[in-house]
C-alpha positions as CSV (number, residue, x, y, z in Angstrom):
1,X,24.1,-1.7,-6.2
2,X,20.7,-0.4,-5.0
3,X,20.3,2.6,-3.4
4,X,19.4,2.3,-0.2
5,X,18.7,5.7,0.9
6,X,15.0,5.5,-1.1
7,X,13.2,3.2,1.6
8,X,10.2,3.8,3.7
9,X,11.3,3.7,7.3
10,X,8.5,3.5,10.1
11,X,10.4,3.8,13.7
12,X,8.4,3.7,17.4
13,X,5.1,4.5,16.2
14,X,2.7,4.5,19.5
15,X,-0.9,5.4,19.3
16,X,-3.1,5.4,22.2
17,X,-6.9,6.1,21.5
18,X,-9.2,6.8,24.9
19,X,-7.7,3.8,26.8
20,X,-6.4,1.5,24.2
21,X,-3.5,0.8,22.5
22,X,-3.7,1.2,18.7
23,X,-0.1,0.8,18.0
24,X,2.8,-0.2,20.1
25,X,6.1,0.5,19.3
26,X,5.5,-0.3,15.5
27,X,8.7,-0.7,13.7
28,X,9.9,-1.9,10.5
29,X,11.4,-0.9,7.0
30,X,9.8,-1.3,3.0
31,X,13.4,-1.6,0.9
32,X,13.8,0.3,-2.5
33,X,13.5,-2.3,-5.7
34,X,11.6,-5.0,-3.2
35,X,7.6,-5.5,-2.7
36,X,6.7,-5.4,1.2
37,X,3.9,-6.8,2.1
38,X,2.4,-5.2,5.6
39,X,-0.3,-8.0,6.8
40,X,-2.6,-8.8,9.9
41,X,-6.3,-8.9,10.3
42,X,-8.8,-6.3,11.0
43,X,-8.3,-4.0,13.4
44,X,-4.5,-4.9,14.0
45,X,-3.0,-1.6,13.3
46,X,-2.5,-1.4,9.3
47,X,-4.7,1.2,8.4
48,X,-3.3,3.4,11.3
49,X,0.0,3.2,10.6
50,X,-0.8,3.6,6.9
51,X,-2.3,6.9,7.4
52,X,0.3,7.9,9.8
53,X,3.1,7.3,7.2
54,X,0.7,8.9,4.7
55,X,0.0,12.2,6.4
56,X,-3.9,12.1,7.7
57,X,-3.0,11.1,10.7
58,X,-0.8,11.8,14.2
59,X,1.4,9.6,17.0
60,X,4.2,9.6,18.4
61,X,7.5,8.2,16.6
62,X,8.1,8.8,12.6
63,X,7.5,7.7,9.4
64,X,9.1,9.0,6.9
65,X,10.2,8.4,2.5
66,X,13.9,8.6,2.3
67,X,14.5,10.5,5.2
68,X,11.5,12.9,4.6
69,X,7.5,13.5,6.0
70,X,5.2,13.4,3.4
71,X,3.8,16.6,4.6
72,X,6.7,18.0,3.5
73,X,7.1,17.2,-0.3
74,X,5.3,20.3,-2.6
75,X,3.9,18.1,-5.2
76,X,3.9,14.5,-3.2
77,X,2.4,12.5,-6.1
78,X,5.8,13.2,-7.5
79,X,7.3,11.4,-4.5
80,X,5.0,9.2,-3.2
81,X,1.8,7.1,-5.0
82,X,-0.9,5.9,-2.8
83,X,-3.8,3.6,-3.2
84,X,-5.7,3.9,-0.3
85,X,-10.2,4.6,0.9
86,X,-11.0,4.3,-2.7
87,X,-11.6,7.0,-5.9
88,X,-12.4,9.7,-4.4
89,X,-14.2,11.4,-7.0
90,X,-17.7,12.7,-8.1
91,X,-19.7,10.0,-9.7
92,X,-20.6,12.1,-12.7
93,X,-17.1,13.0,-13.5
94,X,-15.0,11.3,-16.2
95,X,-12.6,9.2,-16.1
96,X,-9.9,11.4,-18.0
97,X,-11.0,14.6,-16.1
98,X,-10.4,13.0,-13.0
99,X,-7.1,12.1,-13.6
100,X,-6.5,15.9,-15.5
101,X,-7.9,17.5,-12.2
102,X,-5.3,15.6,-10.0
103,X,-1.9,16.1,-12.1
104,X,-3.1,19.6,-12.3
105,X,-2.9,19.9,-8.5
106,X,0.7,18.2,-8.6
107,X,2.0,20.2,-11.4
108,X,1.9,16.8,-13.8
109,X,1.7,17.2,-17.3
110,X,-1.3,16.0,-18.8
111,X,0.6,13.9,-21.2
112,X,0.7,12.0,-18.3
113,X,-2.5,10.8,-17.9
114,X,-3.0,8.7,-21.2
115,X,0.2,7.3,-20.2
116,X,-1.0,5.7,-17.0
117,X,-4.2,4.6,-18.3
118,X,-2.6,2.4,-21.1
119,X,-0.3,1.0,-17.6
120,X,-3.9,-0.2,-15.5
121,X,-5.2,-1.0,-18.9
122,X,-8.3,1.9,-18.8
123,X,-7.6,3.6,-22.2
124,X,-11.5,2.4,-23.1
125,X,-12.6,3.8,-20.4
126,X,-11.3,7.2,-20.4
127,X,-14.6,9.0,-21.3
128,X,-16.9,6.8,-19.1
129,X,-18.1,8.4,-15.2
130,X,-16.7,7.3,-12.0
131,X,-19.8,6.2,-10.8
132,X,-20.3,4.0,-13.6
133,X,-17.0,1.8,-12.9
134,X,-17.4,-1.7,-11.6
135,X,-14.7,-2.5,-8.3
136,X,-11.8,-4.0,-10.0
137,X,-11.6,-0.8,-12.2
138,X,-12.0,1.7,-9.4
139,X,-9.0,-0.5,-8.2
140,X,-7.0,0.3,-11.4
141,X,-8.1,4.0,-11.4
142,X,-6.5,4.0,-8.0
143,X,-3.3,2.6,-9.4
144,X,-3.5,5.1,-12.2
145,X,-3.6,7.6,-9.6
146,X,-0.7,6.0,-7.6
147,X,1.6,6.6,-11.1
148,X,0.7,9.8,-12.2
149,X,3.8,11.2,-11.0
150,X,5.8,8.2,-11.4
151,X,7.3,8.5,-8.2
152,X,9.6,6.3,-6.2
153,X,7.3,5.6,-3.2
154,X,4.3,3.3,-3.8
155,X,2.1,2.2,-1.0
156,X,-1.2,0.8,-1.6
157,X,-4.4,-0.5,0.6
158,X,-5.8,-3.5,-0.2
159,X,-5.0,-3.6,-4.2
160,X,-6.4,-6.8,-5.6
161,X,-9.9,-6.0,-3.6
162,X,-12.6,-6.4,-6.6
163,X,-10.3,-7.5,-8.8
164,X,-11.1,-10.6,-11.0
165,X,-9.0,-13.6,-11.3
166,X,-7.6,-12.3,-15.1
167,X,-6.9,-8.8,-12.9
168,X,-4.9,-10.1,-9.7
169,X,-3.2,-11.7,-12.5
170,X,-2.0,-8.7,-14.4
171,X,-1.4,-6.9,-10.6
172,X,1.1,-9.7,-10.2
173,X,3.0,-8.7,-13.5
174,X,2.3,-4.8,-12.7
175,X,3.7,-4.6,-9.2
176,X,6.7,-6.8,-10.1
177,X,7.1,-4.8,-13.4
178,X,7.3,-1.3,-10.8
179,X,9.9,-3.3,-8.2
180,X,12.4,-4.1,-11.2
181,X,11.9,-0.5,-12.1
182,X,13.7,0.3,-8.9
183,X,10.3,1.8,-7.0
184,X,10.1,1.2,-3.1
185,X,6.5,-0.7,-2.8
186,X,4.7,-1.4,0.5
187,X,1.0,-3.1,0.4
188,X,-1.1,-4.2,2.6
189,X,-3.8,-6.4,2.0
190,X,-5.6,-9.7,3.7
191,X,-4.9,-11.6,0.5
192,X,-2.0,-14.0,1.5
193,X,-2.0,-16.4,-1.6
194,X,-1.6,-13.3,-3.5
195,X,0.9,-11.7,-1.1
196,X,2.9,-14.9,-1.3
197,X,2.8,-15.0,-4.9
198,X,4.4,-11.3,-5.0
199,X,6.2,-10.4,-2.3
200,X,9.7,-10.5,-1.3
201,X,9.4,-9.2,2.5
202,X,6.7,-9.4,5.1
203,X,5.8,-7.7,8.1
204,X,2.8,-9.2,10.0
205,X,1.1,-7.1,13.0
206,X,-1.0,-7.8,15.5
207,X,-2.9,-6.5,18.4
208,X,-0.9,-3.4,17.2
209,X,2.5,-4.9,17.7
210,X,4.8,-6.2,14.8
211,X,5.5,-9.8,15.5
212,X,7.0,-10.6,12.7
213,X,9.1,-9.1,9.7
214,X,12.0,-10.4,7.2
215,X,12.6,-11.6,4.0
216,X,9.5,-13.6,2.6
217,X,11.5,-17.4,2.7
218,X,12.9,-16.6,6.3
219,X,10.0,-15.6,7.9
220,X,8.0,-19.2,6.4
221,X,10.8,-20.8,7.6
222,X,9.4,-24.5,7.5
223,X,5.6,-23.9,7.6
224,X,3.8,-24.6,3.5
225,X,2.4,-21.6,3.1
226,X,2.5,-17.8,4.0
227,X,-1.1,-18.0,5.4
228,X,0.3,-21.1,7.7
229,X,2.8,-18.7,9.5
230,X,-0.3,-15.9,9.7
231,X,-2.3,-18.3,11.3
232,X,0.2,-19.5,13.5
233,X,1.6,-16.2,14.3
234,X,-1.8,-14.5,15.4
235,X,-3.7,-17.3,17.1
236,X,-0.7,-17.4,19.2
237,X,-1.3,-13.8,19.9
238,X,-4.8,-14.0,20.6
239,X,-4.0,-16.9,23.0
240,X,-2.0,-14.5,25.0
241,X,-4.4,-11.7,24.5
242,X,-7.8,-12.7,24.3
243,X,-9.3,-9.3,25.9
244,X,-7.7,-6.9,23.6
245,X,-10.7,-6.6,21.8
């Protein structure tokens, strides 16, 4: 039986900026051994509640891993792994120092680091620069980042952006490979045919609001695909809400 103590649990986030509403009441739950797949378009509130549960930023309400703020964890890439606003690193630096200089800050061995680059499949590219890498390997970087500590939590912003068709394809296998492993996944991403292809619950916002959330089958209910309830979902919203914008 799966531990259920290891989820990420985001309850009553609100987030007001000048006179609008960024989030309203945003409420839902990523499982531990399942892929959740946050979704809505642009501007409806991902982001924000991303880096709310991440740390960078404020509102009212929580979000917490296993009980706990990330600001609270002393090493959090031991806890938590995060994808998210790219590398993050000088162009000139190496791949391999990179990834030294981060599990250095987190008390990782550097063991570690070969290790994680065989995972995204970068070994070959261990000595080249950052500004040298095309998208789809900044993307695995960024994954190799997310597993340095191999923690429990993994959340990750967009993942298959840049990625080539042979790529998304070995995401698939990744991601599913890190769910068996028992690891509590939440990704958001704009993607659906991927996100239908890997995920086993969905939460759709928009407008700020979650408007829908559940186990992947249940919340397509009768429709073909998952971008057939999307659509659905949020055109309804914007019927009802055309001057939130």
């Amino acid at each position: 039986m799966k531990n259920t103590t290891n989820n990420i649990v985001i309850s009553q986030l609100c987030k007001r900026h000048g006179e609008k509403d960024i989030l309203k009441d945003v409420s839902f739950e990523a499982k531990q051994g399942r892929i959740t797949a946050f979704l809505g378009p642009n501007g409806a509130g991902k982001s924000s509640t991303l880096r709310i549960l991440l740390g960078l930023d404020r509102s009212t309400g929580t979000a917490t891993f296993g009980g706990s703020n990330y600001v609270t964890f002393n090493t959090p890439l031991k806890v938590v792994g995060a994808a998210f606003d790219g590398i993050g690193g000088t162009p000139s630096r190496r791949v391999k120092t990179h990834l030294k200089i981060i599990a250095q800050s987190n008390n990782i061995s550097f063991r570690r680091v070969s290790e994680v680059l065989k995972i995204v499949g970068l070994s070959e590219k261990s000595k080249a620069r950052l500004g040298t890498l095309s998208l789809g390997e900044g993307q695995r970087l960024g994954l190799a980042v997310a597993l340095l500590g191999d923690p429990q939590y993994i959340v990750l912003d967009e993942p298959t952006n840049g990625l080539d068709p042979t790529g998304i394809r070995w995401f698939r296998k990744f991601i599913r490979q890190q769910s068996d492993m028992g690891k509590t996944i939440l990704l958001s991403s704009h993607l659906l045919s991927e996100v239908e292809a890997v995920a086993d619950n969905v939460v759709i916002i928009n407008h700020g609001k979650v408007i829908a959330t559940g186990e992947l089958q249940d919340v397509m209910k009768n429709l073909e695909s998952l971008e057939d309830v999307f659509f659905s979902l949020t055109e309804e919203g914007e019927a009802k809400d055309e001057d939130f914008f």
